[in-house]
C-alpha positions, 0 to 999 in steps of 0.5 A, a space after each residue: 228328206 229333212 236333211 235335205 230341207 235344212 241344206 235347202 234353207 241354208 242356201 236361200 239364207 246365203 243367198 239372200 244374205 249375199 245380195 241384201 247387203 248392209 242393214 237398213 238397204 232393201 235388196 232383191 234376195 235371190 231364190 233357187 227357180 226350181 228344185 235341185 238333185 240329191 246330188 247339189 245341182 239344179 236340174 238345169 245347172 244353174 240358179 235363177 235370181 228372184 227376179 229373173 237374173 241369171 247367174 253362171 252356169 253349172 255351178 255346185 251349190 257350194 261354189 255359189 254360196 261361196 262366191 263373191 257377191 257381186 258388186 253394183 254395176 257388174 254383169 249379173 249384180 242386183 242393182 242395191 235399192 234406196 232406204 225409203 224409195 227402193 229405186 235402184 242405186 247406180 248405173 252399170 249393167 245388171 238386171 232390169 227393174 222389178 217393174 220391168 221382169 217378167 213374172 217368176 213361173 209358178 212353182 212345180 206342185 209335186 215331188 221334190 221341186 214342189 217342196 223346194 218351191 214351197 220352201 222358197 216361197 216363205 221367203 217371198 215377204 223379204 223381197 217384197 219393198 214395205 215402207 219402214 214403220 213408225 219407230 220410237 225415238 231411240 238414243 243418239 249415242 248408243 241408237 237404243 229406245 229411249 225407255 229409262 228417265 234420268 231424275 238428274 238430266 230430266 231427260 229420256 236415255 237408253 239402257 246403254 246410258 244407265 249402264 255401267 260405261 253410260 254418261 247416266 250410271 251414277 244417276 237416279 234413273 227410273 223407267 219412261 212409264 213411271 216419270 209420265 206417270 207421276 207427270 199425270 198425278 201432278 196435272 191432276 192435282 193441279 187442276 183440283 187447285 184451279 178448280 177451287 181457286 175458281 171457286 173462291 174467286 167466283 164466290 168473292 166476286 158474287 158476295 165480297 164485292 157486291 156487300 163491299 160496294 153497298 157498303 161504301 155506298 152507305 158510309 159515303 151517305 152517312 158521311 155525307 149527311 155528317 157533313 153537310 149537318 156539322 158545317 150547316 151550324 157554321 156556315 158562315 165560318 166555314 164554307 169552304 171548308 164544306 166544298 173541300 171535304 165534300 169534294 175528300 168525301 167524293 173522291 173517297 166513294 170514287 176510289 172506293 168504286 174503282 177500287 172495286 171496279 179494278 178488283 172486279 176486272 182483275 178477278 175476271 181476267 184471273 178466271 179466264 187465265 186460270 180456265 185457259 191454263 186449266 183446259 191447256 193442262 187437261 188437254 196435254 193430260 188427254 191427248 199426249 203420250 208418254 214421250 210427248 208428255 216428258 218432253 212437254 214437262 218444261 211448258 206444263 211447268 210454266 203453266 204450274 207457275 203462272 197459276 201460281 202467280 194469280 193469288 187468292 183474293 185477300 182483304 184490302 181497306 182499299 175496298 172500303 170507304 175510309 172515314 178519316 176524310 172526314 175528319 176536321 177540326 172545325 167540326 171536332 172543335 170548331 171554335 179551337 180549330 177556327 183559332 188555328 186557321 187564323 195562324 199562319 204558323 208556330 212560334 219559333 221557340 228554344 229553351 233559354 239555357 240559364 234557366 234549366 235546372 241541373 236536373 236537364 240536359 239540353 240538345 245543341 240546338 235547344 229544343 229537347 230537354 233530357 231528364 238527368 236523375 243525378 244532378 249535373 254541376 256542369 251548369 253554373 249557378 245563377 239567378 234565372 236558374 231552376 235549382 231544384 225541380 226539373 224546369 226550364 224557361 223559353 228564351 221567348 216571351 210574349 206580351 201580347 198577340 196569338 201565338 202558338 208552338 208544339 212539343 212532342 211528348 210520345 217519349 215521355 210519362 212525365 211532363 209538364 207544357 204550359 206558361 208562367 209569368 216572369 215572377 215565377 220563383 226560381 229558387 228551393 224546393 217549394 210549391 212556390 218554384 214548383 210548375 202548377 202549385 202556384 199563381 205564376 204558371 199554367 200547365 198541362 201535366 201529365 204522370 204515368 196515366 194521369 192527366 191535368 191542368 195545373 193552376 195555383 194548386 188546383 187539379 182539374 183531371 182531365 180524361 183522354 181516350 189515349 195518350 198524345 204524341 204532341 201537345 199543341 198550346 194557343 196563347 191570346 193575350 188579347 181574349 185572354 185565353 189558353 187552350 191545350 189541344 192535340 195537334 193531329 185532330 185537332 181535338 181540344 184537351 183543356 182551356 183555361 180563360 185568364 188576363 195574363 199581366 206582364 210578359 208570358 214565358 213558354 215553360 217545361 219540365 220533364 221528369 221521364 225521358 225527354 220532350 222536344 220542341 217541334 218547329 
């Protein structure tokens, strides 16, 4: 008997095989209708197709399994039926439709053609027509599922593709799962960063901003109060002076506000991106499989960047109200300051080349004198001519007016910038020829960290907060008044109040580096 099941099988199979035909098509597979002898033969001498096909009659079952499958079209072929439709393909004669055959008879429920139709009913699901199910994405070149991750491709392959003939073998490949894995850590960590630079941000817009803008707020009052105060006292000077800064400091809260304004819009939007970006992230975390999440990696990267393009807040002085708008020299020094307002500009001054001592070097245009600590013989000698110390006279000189010039000094530690008289001596190494130790010369002297106006000997110390780039000179013959300042604030250094006799001269000298004249 169990012999006789295996031979039962055995046909089923050729059967089924023979009429199913390549993979991936649905055929009808043919069944035996009854039981058969011990002998090989059916009962009634021929088999029966699952459907109702008759095939030839009075054939062995060993002549069956080796005859020739027959092709669609002919006398008795079953029709080959669509991959997904499962309508029948071709136009030959053959057997009807399923939907057209009559019921199979109920299989004989003893003896041995009750076992044989038991047996064969076990193969009925192959010939029912299911719908294929949803399979996973599989390599086009070797059609395996795409389980394995190339690290240098950044792409799913196959075994075949990581094997020893694949393009990936030299490659760092590891398993879908784990790459998918590693894909969620990153959006976790991710999202912990946004959610702290929200954080940040929601903190600096509720406490840095506010504070900012109360801030600016009341240094534009103070400022305002200094201002209106200062220029009250020389209203009749000034007036439009008072309009003009004013209207700095006005400008100065304006930008103050926007600047807070546009940092505060900024920030908002921020948020939201960031709130966007975050849910987008989240939502692939959530809802995307390993597959979709792989494939997604290039969208969850430029998300990664464009969060990391919104920066954290940081200090900016364009938050806060700037007090140098109210900087002015009238109101430093006003009597200084309204001197220089009646100026229309400096004097034009160059260093005579007569006079400078072999000590100097002077530029082409005569405007910077270099100190020269080995005497120089490329001079020669004459009456106008500092031998000894390191001066040199202006080829200008002035009998009358108010005048005015610059000379930049931040090179410098050792320097002197005044005026002499035409009487000053030239010759010898005396104090009579030396600037500031006699009645010929006024100046303002500088060495290393000491400051002073010289005159006849006399040291008048003076004391600045910081060392100036440039020292500004005013000389009114008529008020007979000299006056020192630095240029940048206006902020009076020295004054000294004389009547000049005879033509003034601009004097220099410089024992460190060099001095220019600023034109």
């Amino acid at each position: 008997m169990t012999n006789w099941l295996s031979g039962i099988r055995k046909i089923a199979y050729w059967q089924s095989a023979a009429v199913r035909g390549p993979p991936g098509v649905e055929g009808l597979v043919s069944q035996p209708a009854r039981g058969r002898t011990q002998s090989g033969a059916f009962p009634e001498g021929r088999w029966v197709g699952s459907r109702g096909g008759a095939g030839p009659v009075g054939q062995a079952p060993t002549a069956a399994r080796s005859a020739r499958v027959p092709q669609p079209g002919e006398n008795g072929a079953v029709p080959r039926l669509g991959r997904r439709t499962g309508r029948a393909v071709g136009t030959g004669p053959g057997p009807r439709p399923p939907s057209a055959l009559p019921p199979p008879s109920p299989p004989e429920t003893g003896g041995v053609a009750g076992v044989a139709a038991g047996v064969m009913s076990q193969k009925k699901p192959d010939l029912e027509l299911e719908p294929p199910a949803e399979s996973a994405p599989r390599c086009s070149v070797h059609a395996q599922e795409l389980k394995w991750f190339c690290s240098a491709e950044r792409r799913l392959v196959c075994a075949g593709c990581k094997g020893s003939g694949g393009p990936c073998r030299e490659h760092h490949v590891r398993r879908a799962e784990e790459r998918a894995e590693e894909l969620r850590n990153k959006i976790v960590d991710q999202c912990e960063k946004l959610q702290l630079q929200s954080a940040g941000i929601t903190k600096y817009m509720a406490e840095v901003l506010p504070r900012k803008n109360q801030n600016a707020a009341t240094m534009a009052s103070g400022a305002r109060e200094v201002v209106i105060q200062r220029l009250s006292l020389v209203r009749n000077v000034c007036e439009s002076e008072e309009q003009r800064l004013l209207e700095r400091v006005h400008a100065e809260e304006e930008r103050a506000h926007q600047s807070i304004l546009t940092q505060r819009s900024h920030w908002t939007e921020a948020l939201q991106k960031l709130g966007t970006i975050r849910t987008n992230l989240v939502g692939m975390l959530t809802d995307l499989d390993d597959h979709s999440l792989i494939q997604s990696e290039r969208e969850i990267f430029e998300r990664t960047e464009e969060a990391e393009g919104i920066l954290d807040p940081q200090e900016s002085e364009k938050l806060n109200f700037n007090q140098k708008c109210v900087r002015s020299p009238l109101l430093t020094q006003l009597w200084a300051s309204a001197v220089l307002c009646c100026l229309s500009g400096t004097e034009d001054i160059r260093v005579d080349e007569r006079t400078i001592s072999p000590f100097l070097l002077l530029s082409e245009d005569r405007r910077t004198l270099t100190f020269n600590p080995k005497k120089s013989k490329a001079y020669a000698d004459g009456p106008e001519r500092f031998d000894h110390w390191p001066n040199a006279l202006a080829s200008t000189s002035f009998q009358s007016g108010l005048h005015a010039w610059m000379v930049n000094v931040e090179n410098s530690c050792a320097y002197k910038v005044g005026v002499s008289s035409s009487q000053l001596p030239r010759k010898g190494s005396g104090n009579d020829t030396r600037l500031g130790y006699n009645a010929f010369s006024w100046v303002f002297s500088r060495y290393d960290q000491e400051f002073r106006f010289l005159h006849c000997g006399q040291h008048q110390p003076l004391a600045l907060l910081r060392c100036p780039d440039r020292i500004g000179v005013l000389l009114d013959l008529a008020a007979g008044e000299l006056l020192f300042y630095e240029p940048s604030s206006g902020a009076l250094l020295c004054s000294h109040h004389i009547q000049f006799e005879g033509p003034i001269f601009p004097v220099f000298a410089v024992a460190d580096q060099n001095i220019s004249i600023v034109q």
